[in-house]
C-alpha positions as CSV (number, residue, x, y, z in Angstrom):
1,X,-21.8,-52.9,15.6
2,X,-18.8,-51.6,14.3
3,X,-16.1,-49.9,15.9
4,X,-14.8,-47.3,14.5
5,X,-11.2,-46.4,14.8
6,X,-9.4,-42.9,14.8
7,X,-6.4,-42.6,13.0
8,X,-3.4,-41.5,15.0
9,X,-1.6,-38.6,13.7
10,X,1.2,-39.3,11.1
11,X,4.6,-38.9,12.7
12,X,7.4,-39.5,10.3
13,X,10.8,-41.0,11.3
14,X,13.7,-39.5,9.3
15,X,17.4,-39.8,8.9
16,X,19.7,-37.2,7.8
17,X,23.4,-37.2,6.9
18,X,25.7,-34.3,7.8
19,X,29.0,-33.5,7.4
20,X,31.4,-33.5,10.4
21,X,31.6,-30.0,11.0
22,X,27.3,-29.9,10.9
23,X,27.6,-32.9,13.4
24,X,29.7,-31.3,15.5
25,X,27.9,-27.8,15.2
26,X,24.4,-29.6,16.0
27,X,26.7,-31.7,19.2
28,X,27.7,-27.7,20.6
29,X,24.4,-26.8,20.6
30,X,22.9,-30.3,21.8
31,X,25.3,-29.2,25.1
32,X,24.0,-25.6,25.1
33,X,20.6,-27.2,24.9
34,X,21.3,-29.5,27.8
35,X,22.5,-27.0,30.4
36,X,20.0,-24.8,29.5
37,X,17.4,-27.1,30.6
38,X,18.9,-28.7,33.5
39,X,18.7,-32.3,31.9
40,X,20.2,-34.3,29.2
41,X,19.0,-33.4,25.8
42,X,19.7,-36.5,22.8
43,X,21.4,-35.6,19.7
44,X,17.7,-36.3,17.7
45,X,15.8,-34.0,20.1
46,X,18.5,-31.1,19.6
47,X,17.8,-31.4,15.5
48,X,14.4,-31.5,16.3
49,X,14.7,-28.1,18.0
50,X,16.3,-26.7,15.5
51,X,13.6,-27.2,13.2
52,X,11.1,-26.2,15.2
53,X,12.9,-22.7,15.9
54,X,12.7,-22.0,12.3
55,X,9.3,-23.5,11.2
56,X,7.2,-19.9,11.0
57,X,10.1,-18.5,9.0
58,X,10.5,-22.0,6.9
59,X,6.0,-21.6,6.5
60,X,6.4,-17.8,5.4
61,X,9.0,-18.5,3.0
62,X,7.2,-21.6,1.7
63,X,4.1,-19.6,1.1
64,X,5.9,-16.5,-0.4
65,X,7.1,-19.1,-2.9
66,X,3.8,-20.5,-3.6
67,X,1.8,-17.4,-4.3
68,X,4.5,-16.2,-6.4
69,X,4.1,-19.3,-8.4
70,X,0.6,-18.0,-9.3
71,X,0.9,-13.8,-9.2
72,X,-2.5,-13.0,-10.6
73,X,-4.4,-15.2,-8.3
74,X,-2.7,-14.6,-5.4
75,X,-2.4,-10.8,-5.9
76,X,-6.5,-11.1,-6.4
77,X,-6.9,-13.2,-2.9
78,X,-4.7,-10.2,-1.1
79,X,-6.7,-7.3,-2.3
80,X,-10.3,-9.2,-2.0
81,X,-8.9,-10.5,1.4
82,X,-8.1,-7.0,2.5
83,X,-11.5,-5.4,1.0
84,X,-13.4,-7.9,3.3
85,X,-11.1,-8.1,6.8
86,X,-8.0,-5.5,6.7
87,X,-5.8,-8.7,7.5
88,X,-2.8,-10.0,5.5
89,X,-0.4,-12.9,6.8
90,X,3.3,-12.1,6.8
91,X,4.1,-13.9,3.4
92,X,0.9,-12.4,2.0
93,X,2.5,-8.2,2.9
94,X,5.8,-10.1,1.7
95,X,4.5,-10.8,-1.8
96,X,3.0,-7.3,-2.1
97,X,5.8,-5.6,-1.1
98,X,7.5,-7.7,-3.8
99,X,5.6,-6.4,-6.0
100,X,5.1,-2.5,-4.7
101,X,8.8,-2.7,-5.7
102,X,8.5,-3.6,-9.0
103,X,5.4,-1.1,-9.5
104,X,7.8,1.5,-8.3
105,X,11.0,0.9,-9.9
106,X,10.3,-0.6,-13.3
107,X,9.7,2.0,-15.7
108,X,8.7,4.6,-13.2
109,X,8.8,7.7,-15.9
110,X,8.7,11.2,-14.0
111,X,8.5,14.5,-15.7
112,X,9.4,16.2,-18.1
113,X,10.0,13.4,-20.4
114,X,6.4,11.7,-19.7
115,X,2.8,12.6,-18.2
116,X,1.9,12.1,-16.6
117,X,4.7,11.1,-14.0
118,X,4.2,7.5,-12.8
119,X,4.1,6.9,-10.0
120,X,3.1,9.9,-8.8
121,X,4.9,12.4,-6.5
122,X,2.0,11.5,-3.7
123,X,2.1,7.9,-4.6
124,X,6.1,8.2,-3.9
125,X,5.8,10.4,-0.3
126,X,2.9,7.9,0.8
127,X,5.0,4.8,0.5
128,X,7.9,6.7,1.8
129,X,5.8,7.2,4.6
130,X,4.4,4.0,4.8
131,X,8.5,3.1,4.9
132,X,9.1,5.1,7.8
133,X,6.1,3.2,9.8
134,X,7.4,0.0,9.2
135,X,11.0,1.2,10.1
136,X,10.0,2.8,13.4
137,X,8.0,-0.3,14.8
138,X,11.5,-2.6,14.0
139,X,11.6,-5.7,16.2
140,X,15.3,-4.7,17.0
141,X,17.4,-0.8,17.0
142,X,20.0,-2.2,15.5
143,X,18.9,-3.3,12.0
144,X,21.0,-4.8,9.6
145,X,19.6,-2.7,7.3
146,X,20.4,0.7,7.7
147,X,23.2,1.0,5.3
148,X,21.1,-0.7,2.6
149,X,18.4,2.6,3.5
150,X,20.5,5.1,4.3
151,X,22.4,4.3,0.5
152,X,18.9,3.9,-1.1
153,X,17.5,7.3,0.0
154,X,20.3,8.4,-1.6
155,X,22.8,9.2,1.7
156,X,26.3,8.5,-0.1
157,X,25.9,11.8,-1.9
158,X,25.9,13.4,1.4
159,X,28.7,14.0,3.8
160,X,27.6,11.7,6.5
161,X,28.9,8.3,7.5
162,X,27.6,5.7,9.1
163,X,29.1,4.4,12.2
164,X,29.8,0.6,12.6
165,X,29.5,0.4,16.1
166,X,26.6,3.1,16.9
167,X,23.1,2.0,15.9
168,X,21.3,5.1,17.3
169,X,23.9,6.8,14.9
170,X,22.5,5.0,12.1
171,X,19.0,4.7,13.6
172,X,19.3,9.0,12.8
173,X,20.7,9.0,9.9
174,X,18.1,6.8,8.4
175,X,15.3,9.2,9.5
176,X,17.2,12.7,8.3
177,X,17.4,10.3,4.6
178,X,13.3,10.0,5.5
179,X,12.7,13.5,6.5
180,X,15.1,15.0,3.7
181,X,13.3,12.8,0.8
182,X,10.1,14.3,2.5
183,X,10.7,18.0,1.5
184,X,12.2,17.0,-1.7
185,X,9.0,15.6,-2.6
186,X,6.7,18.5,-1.5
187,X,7.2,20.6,-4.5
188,X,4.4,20.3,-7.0
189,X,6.2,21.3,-9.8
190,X,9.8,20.2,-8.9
191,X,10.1,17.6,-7.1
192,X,12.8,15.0,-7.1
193,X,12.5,11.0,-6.7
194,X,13.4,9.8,-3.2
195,X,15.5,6.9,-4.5
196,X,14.8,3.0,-4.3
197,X,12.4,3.5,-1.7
198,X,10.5,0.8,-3.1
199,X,13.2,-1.5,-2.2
200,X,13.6,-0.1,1.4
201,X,9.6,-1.1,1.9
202,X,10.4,-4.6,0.7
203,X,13.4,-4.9,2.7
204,X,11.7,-3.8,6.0
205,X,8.2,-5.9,5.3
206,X,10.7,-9.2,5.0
207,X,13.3,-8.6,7.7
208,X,12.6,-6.0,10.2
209,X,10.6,-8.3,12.2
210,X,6.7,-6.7,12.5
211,X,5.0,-9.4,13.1
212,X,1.7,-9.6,10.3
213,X,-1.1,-8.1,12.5
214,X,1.2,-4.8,13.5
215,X,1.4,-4.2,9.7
216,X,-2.2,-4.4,9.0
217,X,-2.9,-1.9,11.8
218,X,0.3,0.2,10.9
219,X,-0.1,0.2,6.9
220,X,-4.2,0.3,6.4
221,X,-3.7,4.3,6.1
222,X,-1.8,3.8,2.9
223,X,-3.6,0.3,1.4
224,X,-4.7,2.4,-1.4
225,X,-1.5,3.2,-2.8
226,X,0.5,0.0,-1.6
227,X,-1.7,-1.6,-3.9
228,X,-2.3,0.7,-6.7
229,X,1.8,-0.2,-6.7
230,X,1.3,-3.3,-6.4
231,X,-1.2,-3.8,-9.1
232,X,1.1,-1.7,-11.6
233,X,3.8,-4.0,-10.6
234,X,2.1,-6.8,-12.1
235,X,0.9,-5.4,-14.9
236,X,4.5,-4.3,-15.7
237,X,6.0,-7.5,-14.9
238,X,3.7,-9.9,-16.3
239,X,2.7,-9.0,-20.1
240,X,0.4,-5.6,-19.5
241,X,-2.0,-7.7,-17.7
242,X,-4.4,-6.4,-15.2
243,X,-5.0,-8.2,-11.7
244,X,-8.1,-10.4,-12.3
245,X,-9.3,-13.7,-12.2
246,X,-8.8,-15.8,-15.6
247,X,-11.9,-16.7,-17.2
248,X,-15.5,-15.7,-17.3
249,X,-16.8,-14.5,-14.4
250,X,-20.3,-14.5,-14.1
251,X,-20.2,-12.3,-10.6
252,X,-18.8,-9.3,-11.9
253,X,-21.0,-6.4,-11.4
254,X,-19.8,-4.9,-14.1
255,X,-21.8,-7.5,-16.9
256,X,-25.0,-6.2,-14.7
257,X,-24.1,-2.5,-15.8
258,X,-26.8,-0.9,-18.4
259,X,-23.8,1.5,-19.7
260,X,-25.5,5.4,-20.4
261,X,-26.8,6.6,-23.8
262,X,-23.9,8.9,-26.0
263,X,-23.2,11.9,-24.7
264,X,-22.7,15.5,-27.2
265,X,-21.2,18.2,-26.5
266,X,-21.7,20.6,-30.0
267,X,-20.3,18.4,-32.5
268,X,-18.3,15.8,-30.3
269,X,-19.8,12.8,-29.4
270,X,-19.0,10.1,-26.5
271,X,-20.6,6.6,-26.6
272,X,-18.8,3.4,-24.6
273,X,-19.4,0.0,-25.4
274,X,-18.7,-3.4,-23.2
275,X,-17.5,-6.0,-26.4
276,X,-14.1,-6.3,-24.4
277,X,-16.1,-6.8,-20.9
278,X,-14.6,-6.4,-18.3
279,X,-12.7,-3.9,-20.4
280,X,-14.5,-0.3,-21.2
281,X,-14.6,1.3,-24.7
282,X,-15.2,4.6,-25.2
283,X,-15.7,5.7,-28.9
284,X,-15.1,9.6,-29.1
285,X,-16.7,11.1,-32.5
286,X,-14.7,14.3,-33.0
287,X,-17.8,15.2,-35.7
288,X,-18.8,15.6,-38.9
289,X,-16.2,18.1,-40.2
290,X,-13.2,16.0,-39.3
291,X,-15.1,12.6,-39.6
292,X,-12.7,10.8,-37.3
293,X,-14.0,7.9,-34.9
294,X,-11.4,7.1,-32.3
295,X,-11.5,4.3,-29.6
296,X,-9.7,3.5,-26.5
297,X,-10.1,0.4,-25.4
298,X,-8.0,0.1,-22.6
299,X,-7.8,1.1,-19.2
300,X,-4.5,2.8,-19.5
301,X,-4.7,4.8,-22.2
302,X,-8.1,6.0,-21.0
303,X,-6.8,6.9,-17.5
304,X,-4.2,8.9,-19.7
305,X,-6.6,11.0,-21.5
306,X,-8.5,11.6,-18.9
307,X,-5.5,13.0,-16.8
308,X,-4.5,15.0,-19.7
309,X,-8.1,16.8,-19.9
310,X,-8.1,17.3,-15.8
311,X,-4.5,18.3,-15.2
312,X,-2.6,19.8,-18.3
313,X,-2.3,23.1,-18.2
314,X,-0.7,24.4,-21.5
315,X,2.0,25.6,-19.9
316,X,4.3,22.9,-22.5
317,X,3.4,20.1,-24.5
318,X,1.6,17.2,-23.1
319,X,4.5,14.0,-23.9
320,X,2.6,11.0,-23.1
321,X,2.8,7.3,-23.2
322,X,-0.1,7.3,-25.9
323,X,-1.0,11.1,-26.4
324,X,0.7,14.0,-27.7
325,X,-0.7,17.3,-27.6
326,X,0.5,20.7,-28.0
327,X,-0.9,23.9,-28.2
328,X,-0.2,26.9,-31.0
329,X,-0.5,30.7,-30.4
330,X,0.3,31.7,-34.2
331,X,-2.8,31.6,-35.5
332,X,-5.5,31.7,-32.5
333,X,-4.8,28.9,-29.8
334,X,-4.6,25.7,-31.8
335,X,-4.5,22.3,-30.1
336,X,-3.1,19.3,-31.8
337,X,-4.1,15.6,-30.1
338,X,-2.2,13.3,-31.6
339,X,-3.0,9.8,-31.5
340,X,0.6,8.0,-31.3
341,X,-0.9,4.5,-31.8
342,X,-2.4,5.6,-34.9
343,X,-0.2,8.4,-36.1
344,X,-3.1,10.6,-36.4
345,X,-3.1,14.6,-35.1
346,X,-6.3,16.3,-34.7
347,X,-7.0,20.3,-34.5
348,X,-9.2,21.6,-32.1
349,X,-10.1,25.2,-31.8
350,X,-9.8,26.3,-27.6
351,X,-13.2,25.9,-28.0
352,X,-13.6,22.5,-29.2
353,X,-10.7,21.7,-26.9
354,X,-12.9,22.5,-23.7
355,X,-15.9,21.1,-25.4
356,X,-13.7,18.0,-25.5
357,X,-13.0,18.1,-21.7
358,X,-16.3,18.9,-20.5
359,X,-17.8,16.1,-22.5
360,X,-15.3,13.7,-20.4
361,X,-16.6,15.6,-17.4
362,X,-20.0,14.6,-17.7
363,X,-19.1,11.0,-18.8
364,X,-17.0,10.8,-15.5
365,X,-20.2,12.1,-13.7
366,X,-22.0,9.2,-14.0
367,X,-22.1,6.5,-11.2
368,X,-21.6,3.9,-13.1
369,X,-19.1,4.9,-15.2
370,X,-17.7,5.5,-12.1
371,X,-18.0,2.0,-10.3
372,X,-16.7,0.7,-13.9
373,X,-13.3,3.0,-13.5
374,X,-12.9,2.6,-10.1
375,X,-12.5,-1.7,-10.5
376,X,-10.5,-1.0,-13.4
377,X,-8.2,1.5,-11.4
378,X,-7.7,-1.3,-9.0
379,X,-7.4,-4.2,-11.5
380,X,-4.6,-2.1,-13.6
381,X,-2.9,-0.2,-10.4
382,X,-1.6,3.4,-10.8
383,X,-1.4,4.0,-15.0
384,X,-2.6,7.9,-14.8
């Protein structure tokens, strides 16, 4: 019969050099060491120490590098990880804060130079909040931080100063920054950026000290638009790409989805298609008087038509990323769409215009459609 032996754990035996002012840094504390404990401590056991005081920041740090190694994947293993238990580990809310930043300051475009403003003045006061929660649950008052915020939230072009030797002082200041960005973001029509707030999130995610499971409890009121950020910041950062797994992937609901017949509305005509699956065509078929076939293809630009139907207003022209319209009194109210990619404008009576919108309507009635924009929404982040 044979015997089986267990294998004893590895322990590896290493030998460092250091310099004479590390040795002598590492002997101060060896002493420190010692008379804390009551007994003698060696010279290897005080290194040891050292090491094992800074292993769960040396084990975030190493897994923040690892996941950004690999964005999309890891970015996908957050958000399915948060859809199925509301938990993220500290270098997981790291790497999302990471990249809320970049989905908040890298080509953010607010009006009146673009429509529609991205992100968007709730997106903006959510995460401001969502800054303030982290902020107030600080592992210590004083944090190190506060001139970084204060200066971010745009507290130089006021007359305060911070002091160097009062952190309540600070501690106040920061939160009249918060409270004063707050109003200045409640205007619908007005309203003014808050400042890098994007990165006083990152900031206080990586060094404030909330520990993991006090952020998911703190920041699941405002997942949605942490990682509608989050996902615009990769698909600004890396190539226009959307947050999804590479490859075919046979579990996707959305190759199970038996897409709706064409819609009409009088002589316009809406029909989708799935050739770019996951992606979702619409082909709109402004009739047989213009005879003009036009399809959007991706996400983006169809999340920008659609907020130009639901929210413009007339009021001015509509400047988008990849629409122009503009609307002419002269000769009855005239709309012009014009199709920047293609350098194409079309007229529409007012009546063809809200035939136009209500057809849109009724596609964006549909449940499915509806799953389909929904996963796309969360694949591409905040676009319109």
């Amino acid at each position: 019969m044979m015997s089986i032996v267990k294998k004893k754990p590895r322990h590896e035996v290493i030998s460092i050099r250091l310099s004479e002012d590390r040795l002598k840094l590492l002997e101060r504390y060896q002493k420190v060491l010692s008379e804390q404990r009551g007994r003698e401590v060696s010279l290897g056991e005080a290194a040891f120490l050292v090491i094992e005081e800074r292993v769960e920041g040396m084990d975030r740090e190493t897994a923040r590098h690892e996941m950004l190694s690999t964005p999309t994947a890891s970015l996908y293993r957050i958000r399915k990880k948060w859809e199925s238990q509301h938990t993220l580990s500290a270098a997981e809310w790291d790497v999302l804060a990471q990249y809320v930043q970049i989905g908040t300051e890298e080509g953010a475009q607010e009006p009146p130079l673009l429509w529609p403003a991205i992100p968007s003045r709730e997106s903006y006061l959510r995460l401001l909040e969502a800054f303030e929660a982290v902020y107030q649950n600080r592992k210590k008052h004083a944090s190190k931080h506060a001139w970084y915020y204060f200066g971010n939230l745009g507290g130089h072009f006021t007359g305060v100063r911070l002091s160097d030797d009062d952190a309540e002082q600070r501690h106040q200041a920061v939160l009249k920054q918060i409270s004063l960005r707050k109003e200045m973001l409640k205007p619908a029509e007005k309203w003014q950026n808050p400042g890098t707030i994007g990165g006083c999130f990152l900031a206080a995610i990586s060094d404030e000290g909330v520990e993991s499971t006090r952020l998911d409890q703190i920041l699941a009121p405002y997942w949605p638009t942490l990682w509608g950020l989050a996902a615009r910041g990769h698909w600004v950062r890396h190539d226009r790409q959307p947050v999804r797994p590479t490859g075919s992937n046979e579990d996707d609901f959305r190759r199970r989805i038996i897409l709706p017949d064409p819609l009409k509305v009088d002589d316009l005509k809406l029909s989708f298609t799935t050739t770019a699956c996951p992606e979702l065509g619409v082909y709109i078929d402004f009739g047989p008087t213009r005879r003009v076939n036009y399809l959007i293809a991706r996400y983006p630009d169809l999340a920008e038509f659609r907020a130009m139907l639901e929210g413009w207003s007339a009021k001015s022209s509509w400047n988008g990323r990849h629409f122009l319209t503009t609307l002419s009194k002269e000769k009855g109210p005239t709309f012009t769409l014009w199709l920047r990619q293609n350098d194409v404008g079309i007229d529409f009576t007012e009546n063809e215009w809200n035939a136009l919108r209500k057809l849109f309507q009724k596609a964006w009635a549909i449940p499915e459609l509806q799953r389909w924009m929904q996963e796309l929404q969360l694949e591409y982040g905040e676009q319109g």
